[in-house]
py3Dmol code that shows the C-alpha trace and the ligand (Angstrom):
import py3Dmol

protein = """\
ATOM      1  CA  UNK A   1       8.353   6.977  15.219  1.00  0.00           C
ATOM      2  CA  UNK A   2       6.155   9.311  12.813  1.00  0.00           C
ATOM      3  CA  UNK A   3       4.508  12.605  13.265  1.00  0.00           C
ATOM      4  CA  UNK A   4       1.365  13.031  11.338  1.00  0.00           C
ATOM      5  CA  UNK A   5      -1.297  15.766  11.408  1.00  0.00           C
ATOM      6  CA  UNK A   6      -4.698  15.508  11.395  1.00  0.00           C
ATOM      7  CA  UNK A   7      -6.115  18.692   9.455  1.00  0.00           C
ATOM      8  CA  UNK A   8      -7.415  19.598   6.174  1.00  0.00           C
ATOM      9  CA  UNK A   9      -6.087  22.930   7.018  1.00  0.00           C
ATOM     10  CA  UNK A  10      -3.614  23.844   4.406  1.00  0.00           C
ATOM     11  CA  UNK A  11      -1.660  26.692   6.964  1.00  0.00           C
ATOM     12  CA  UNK A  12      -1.804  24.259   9.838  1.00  0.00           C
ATOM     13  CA  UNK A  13       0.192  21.720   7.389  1.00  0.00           C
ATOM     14  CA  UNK A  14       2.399  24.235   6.185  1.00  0.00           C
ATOM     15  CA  UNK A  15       3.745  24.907   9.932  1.00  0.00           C
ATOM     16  CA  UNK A  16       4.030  21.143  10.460  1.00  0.00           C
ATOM     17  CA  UNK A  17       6.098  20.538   7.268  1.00  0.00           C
ATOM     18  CA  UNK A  18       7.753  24.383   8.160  1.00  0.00           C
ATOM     19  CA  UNK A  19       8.869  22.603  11.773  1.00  0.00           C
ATOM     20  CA  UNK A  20      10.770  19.621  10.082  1.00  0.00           C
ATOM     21  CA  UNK A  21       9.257  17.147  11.643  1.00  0.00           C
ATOM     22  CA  UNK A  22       6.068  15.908   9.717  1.00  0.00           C
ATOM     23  CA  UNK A  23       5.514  12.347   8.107  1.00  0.00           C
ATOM     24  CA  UNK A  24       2.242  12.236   6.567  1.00  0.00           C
ATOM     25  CA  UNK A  25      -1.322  13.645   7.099  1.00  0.00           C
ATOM     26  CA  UNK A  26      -4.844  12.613   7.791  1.00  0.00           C
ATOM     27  CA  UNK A  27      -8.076  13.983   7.430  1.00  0.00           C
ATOM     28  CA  UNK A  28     -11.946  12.626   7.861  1.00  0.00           C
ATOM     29  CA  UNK A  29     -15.092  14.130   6.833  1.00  0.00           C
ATOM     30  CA  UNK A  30     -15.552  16.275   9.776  1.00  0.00           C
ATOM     31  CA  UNK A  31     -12.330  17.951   9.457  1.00  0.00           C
ATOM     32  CA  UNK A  32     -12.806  18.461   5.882  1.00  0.00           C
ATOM     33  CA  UNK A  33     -16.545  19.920   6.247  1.00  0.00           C
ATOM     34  CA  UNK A  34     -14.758  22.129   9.714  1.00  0.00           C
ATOM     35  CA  UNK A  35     -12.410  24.075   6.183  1.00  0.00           C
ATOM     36  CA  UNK A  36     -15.669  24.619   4.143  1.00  0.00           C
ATOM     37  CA  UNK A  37     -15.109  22.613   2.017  1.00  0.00           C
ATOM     38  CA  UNK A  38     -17.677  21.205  -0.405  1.00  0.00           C
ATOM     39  CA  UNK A  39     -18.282  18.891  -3.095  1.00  0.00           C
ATOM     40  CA  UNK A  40     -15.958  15.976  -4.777  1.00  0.00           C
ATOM     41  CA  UNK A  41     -14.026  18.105  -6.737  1.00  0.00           C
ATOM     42  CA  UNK A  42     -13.491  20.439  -3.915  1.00  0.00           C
ATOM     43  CA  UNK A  43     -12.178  17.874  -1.704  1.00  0.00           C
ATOM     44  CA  UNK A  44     -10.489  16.078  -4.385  1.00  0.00           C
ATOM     45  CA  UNK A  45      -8.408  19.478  -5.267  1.00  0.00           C
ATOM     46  CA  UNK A  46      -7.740  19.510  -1.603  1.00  0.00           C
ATOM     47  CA  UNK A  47      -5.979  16.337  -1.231  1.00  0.00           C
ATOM     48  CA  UNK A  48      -4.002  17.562  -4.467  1.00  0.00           C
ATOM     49  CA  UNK A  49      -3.221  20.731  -2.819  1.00  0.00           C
ATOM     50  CA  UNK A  50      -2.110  18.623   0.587  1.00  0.00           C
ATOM     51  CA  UNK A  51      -0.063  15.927  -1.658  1.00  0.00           C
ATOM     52  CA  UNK A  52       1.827  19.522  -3.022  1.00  0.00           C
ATOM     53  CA  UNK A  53       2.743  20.312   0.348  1.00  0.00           C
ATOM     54  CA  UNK A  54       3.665  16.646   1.764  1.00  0.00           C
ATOM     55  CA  UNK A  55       5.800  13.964   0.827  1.00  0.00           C
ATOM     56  CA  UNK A  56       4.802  11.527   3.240  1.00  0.00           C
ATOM     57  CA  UNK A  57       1.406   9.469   3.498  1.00  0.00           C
ATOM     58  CA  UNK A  58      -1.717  11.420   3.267  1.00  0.00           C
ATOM     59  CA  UNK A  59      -5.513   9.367   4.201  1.00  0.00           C
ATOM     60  CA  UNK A  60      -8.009  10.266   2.505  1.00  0.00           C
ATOM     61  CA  UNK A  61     -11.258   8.997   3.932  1.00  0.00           C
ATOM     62  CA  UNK A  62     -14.141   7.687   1.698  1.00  0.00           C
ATOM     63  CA  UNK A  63     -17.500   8.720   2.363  1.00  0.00           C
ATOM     64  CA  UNK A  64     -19.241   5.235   0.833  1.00  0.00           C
ATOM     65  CA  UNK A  65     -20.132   2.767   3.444  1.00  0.00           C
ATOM     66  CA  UNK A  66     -20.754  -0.334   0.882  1.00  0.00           C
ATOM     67  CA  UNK A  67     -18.202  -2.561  -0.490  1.00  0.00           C
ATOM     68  CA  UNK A  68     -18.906  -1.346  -4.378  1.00  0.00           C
ATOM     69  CA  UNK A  69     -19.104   1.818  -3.368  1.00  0.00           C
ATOM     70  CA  UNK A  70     -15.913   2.072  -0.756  1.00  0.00           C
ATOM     71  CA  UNK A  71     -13.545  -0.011  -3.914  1.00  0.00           C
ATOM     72  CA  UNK A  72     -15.043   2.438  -6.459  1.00  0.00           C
ATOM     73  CA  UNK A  73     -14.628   5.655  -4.135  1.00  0.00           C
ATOM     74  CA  UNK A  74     -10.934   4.195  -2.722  1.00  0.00           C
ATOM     75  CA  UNK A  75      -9.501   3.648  -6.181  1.00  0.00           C
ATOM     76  CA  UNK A  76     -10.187   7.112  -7.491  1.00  0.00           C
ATOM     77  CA  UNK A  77      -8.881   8.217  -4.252  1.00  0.00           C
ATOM     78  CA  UNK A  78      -6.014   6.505  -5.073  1.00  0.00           C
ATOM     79  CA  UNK A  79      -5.475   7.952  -8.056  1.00  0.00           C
ATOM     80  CA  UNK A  80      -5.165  11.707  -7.002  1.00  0.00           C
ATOM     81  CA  UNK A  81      -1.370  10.659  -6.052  1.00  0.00           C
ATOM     82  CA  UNK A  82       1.232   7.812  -4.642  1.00  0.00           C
ATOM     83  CA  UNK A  83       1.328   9.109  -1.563  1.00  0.00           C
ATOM     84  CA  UNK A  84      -2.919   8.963  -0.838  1.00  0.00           C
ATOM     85  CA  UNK A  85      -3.856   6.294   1.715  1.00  0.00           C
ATOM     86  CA  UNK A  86      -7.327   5.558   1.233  1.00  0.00           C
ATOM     87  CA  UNK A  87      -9.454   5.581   4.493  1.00  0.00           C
ATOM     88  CA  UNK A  88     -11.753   3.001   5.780  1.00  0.00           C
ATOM     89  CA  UNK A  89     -14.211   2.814   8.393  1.00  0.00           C
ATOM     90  CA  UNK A  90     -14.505  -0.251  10.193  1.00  0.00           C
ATOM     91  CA  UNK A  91     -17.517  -2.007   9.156  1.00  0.00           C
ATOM     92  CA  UNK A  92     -18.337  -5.073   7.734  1.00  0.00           C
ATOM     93  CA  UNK A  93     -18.119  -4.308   3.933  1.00  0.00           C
ATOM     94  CA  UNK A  94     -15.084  -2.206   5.368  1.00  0.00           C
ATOM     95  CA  UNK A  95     -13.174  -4.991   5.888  1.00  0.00           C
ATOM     96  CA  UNK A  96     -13.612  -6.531   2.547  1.00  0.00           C
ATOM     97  CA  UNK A  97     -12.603  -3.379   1.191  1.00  0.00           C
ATOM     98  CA  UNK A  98      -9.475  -3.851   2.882  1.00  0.00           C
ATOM     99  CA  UNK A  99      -8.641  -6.975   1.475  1.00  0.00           C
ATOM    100  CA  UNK A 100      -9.347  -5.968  -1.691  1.00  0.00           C
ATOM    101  CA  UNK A 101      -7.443  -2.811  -1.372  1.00  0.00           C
ATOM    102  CA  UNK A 102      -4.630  -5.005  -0.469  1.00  0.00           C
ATOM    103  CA  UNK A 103      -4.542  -7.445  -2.855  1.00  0.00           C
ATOM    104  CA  UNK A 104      -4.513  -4.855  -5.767  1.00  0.00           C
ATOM    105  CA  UNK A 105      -1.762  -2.794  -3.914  1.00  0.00           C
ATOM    106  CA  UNK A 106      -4.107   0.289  -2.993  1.00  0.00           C
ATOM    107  CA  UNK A 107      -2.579   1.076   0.431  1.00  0.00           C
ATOM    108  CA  UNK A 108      -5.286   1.499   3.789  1.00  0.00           C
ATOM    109  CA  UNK A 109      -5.760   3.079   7.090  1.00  0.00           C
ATOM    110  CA  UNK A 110      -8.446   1.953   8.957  1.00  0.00           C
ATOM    111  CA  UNK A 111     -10.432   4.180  10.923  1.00  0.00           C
ATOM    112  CA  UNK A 112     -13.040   4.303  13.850  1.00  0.00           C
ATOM    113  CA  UNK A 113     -11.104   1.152  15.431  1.00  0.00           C
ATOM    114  CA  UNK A 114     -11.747   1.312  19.347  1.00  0.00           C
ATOM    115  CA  UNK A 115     -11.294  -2.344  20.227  1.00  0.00           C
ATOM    116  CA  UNK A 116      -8.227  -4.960  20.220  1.00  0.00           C
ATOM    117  CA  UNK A 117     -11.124  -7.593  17.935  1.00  0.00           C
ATOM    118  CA  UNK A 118     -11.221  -4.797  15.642  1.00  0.00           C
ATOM    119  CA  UNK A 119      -7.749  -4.090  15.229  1.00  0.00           C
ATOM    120  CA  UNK A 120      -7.621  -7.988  14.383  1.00  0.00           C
ATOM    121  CA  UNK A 121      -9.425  -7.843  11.490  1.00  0.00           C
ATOM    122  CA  UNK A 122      -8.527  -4.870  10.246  1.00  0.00           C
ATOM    123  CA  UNK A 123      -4.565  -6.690  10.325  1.00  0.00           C
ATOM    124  CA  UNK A 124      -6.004  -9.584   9.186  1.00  0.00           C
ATOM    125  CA  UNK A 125      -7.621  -7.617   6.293  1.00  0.00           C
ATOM    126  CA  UNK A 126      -3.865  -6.442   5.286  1.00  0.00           C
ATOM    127  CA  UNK A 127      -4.497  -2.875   6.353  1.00  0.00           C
ATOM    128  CA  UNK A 128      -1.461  -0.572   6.091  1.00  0.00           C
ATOM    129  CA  UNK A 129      -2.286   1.545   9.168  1.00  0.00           C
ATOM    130  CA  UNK A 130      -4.766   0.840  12.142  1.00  0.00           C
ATOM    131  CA  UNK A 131      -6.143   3.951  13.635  1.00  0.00           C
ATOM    132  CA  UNK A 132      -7.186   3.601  17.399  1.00  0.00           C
ATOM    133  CA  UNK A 133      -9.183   6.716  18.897  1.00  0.00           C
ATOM    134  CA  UNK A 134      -7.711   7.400  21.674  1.00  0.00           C
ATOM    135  CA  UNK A 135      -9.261  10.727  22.862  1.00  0.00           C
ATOM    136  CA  UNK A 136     -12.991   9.465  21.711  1.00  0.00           C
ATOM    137  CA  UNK A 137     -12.168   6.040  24.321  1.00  0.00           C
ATOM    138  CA  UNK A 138     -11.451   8.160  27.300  1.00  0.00           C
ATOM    139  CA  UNK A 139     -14.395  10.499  26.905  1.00  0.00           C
ATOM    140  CA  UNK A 140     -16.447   7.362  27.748  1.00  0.00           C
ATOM    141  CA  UNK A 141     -14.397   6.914  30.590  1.00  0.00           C
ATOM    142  CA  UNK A 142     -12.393   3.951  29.138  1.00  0.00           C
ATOM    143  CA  UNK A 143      -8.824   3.933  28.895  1.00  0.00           C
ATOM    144  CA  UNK A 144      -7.211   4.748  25.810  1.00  0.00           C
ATOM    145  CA  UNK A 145      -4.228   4.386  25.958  1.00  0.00           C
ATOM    146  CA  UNK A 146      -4.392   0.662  27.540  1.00  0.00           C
ATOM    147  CA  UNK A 147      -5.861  -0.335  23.567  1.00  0.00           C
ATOM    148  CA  UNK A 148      -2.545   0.940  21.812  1.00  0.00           C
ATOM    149  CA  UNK A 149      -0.453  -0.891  24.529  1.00  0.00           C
ATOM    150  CA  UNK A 150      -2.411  -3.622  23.380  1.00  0.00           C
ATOM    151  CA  UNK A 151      -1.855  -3.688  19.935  1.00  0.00           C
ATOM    152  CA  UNK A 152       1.308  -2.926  20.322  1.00  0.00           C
ATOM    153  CA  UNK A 153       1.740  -6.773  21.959  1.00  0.00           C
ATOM    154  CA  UNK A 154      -0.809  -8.708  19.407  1.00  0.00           C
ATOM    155  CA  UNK A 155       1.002  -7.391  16.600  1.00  0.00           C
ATOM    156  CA  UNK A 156       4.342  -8.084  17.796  1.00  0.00           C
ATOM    157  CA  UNK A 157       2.847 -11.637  18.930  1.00  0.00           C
ATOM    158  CA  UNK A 158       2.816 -12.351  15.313  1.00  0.00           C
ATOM    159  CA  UNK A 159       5.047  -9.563  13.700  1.00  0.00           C
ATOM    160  CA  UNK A 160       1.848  -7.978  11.989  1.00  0.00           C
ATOM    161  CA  UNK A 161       3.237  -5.330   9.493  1.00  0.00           C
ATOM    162  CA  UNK A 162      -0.172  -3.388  10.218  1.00  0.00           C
ATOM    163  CA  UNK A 163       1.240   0.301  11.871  1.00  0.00           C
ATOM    164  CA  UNK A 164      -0.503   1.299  14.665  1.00  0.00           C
ATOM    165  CA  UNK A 165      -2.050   5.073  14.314  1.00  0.00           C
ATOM    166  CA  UNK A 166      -2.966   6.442  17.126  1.00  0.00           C
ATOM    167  CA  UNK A 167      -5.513   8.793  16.544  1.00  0.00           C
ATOM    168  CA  UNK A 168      -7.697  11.232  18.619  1.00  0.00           C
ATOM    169  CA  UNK A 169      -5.033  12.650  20.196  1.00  0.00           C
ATOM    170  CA  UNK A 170      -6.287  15.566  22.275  1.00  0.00           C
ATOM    171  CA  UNK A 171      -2.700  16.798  24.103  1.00  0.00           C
ATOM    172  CA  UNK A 172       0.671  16.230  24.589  1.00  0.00           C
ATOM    173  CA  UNK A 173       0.643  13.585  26.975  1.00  0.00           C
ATOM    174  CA  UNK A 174      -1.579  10.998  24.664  1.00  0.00           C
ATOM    175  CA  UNK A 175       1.542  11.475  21.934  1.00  0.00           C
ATOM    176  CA  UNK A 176       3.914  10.723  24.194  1.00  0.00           C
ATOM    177  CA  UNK A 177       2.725   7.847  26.137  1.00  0.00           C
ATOM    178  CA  UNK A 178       1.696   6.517  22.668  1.00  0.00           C
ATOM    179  CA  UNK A 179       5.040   6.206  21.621  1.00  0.00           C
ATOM    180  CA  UNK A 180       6.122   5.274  25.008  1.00  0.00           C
ATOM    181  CA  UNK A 181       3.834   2.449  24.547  1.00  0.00           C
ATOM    182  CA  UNK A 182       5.540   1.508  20.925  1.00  0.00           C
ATOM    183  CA  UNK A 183       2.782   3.035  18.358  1.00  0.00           C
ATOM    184  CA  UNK A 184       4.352   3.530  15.257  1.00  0.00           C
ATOM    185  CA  UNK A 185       2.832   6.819  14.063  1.00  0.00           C
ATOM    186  CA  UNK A 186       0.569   9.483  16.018  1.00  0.00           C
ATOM    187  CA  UNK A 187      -1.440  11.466  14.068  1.00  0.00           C
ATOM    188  CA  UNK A 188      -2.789  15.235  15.975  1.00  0.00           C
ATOM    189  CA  UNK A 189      -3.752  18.677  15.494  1.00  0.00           C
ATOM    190  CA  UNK A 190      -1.176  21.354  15.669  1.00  0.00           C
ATOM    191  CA  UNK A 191      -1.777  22.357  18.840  1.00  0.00           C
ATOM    192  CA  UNK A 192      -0.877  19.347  20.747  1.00  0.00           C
ATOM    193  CA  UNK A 193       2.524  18.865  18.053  1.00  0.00           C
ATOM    194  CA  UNK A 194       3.149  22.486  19.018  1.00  0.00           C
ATOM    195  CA  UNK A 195       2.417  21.974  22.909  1.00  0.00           C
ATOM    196  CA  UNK A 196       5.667  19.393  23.125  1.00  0.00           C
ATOM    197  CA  UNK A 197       7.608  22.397  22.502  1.00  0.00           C
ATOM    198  CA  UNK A 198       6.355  23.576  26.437  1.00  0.00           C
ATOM    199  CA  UNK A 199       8.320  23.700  29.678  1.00  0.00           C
ATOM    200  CA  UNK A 200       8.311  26.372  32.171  1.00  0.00           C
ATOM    201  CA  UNK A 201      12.054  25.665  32.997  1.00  0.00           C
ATOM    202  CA  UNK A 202      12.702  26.224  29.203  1.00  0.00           C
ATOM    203  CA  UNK A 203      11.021  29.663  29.302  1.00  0.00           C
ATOM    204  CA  UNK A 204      13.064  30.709  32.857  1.00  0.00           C
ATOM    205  CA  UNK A 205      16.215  29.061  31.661  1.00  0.00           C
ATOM    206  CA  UNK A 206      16.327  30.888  28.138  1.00  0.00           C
ATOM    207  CA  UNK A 207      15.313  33.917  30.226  1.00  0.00           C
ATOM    208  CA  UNK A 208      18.398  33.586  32.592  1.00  0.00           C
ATOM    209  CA  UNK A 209      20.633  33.031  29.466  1.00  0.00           C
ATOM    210  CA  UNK A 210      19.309  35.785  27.616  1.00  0.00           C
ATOM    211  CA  UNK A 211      19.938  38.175  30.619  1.00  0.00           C
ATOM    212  CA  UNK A 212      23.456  36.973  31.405  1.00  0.00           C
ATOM    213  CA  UNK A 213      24.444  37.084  27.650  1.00  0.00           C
ATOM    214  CA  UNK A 214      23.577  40.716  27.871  1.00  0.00           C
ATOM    215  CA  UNK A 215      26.598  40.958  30.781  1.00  0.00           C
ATOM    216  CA  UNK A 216      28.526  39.644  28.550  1.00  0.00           C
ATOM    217  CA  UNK A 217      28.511  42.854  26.369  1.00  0.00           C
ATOM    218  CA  UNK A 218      30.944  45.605  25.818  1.00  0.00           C
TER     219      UNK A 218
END
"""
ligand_1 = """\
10
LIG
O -7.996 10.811 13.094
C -9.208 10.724 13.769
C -9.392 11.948 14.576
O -9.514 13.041 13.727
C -10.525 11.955 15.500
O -10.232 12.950 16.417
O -10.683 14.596 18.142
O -12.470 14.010 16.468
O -11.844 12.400 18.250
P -11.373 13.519 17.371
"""
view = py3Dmol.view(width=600, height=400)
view.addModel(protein, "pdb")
view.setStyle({"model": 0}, {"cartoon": {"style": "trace"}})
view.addModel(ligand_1, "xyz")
view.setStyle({"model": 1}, {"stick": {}})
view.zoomTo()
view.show()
């Protein structure tokens, strides 16, 4: 079971690692353009600045949409430290990527996966990580959650060593019926890590406490 978060917020990662709990980080384009941030060296300096901060896996999305391109763009992703995942949509010359990512030991996460024939290939490609979107399925008024419980059984049909990343997590809830259902890492914004913390009876039990400990004064 691994926490990730998906930011390119440096302070937002800081309280994740700060919490104890964080595995790895992922980012995309949008959430990199949402800090600012421009440029290849600007983006490359913040995946340095994100490696500083976390030991775990970090994905780090390539913009190229071509096989050349995504192998040429992946391997000097790659190279910015061990722990960079490179990020690949799925698309055709996606998938070849991912086989050749694999076979030269380049480790993968691929992205944009909202159907149980994608999440096929992508495993078949040798894909380290398989990121479902589960918040961007139920805005169409599809169900989620029902894909991860899916791949969940294909993979174990064949013990696929693919992890399953839930991704587009929008609350609480998707996390933990995600790992109810058996996916091996979810990956969400701070708020919804931070909003597992919530329980009304917490807040009036620590309240009661609190006020009886006083009593217990001299
Ligand atoms: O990891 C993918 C995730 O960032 C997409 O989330 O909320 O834009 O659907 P969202």
């Amino acid at each position: 079971m691994k926490f990730f978060i998906d930011t390119a917020n440096l302070s937002d990662i800081k309280e994740a690692v700060d919490l104890g709990i964080l595995d790895g980080v992922t980012t995309n384009p949008s959430l990199m353009a949402r800090e600012g941030i421009k440029g290849e060296d600007a983006i490359i300096q913040r995946y340095k600045d994100i490696c500083d901060l976390v030991e775990g896996d970090v994905s780090a999305e390539v913009f190229s949409t071509s096989f050349e391109d995504i192998v040429e763009e992946g391997k000097k992703l790659a190279k910015i430290a061990d722990n960079i995942v490179v990020k690949v949509p799925m698309i055709k010359d996606g998938v070849k990527a991912l086989k050749h990512f694999s076979d030269i030991g380049i480790r993968t996460n691929c992205t944009l996966v909202f159907s149980a024939g994608q999440a096929i290939l992508a495993a078949k490609a040798g894909a380290t990580y398989v990121s479902p979107f589960i918040g961007r399925i139920d805005d169409t008024n599809w169900d989620g959650m029902a894909l991860v419980g899916q791949l969940v059984e294909i993979y174990a049909n064949y013990g696929i060593m693919t992890e399953i990343l839930a991704a587009s997590i929008r609350n609480p809830l998707h996390i933990v019926r995600s790992f109810e259902l058996g996916a091996d890492v979810v990956t969400c914004p701070l708020k919804s890590i931070m909003g597992l913390l919530n329980h009304p009876l917490t807040d009036i039990g620590l309240a009661k406490f609190l006020a009886d400990a006083e009593k217990t004064k001299v």
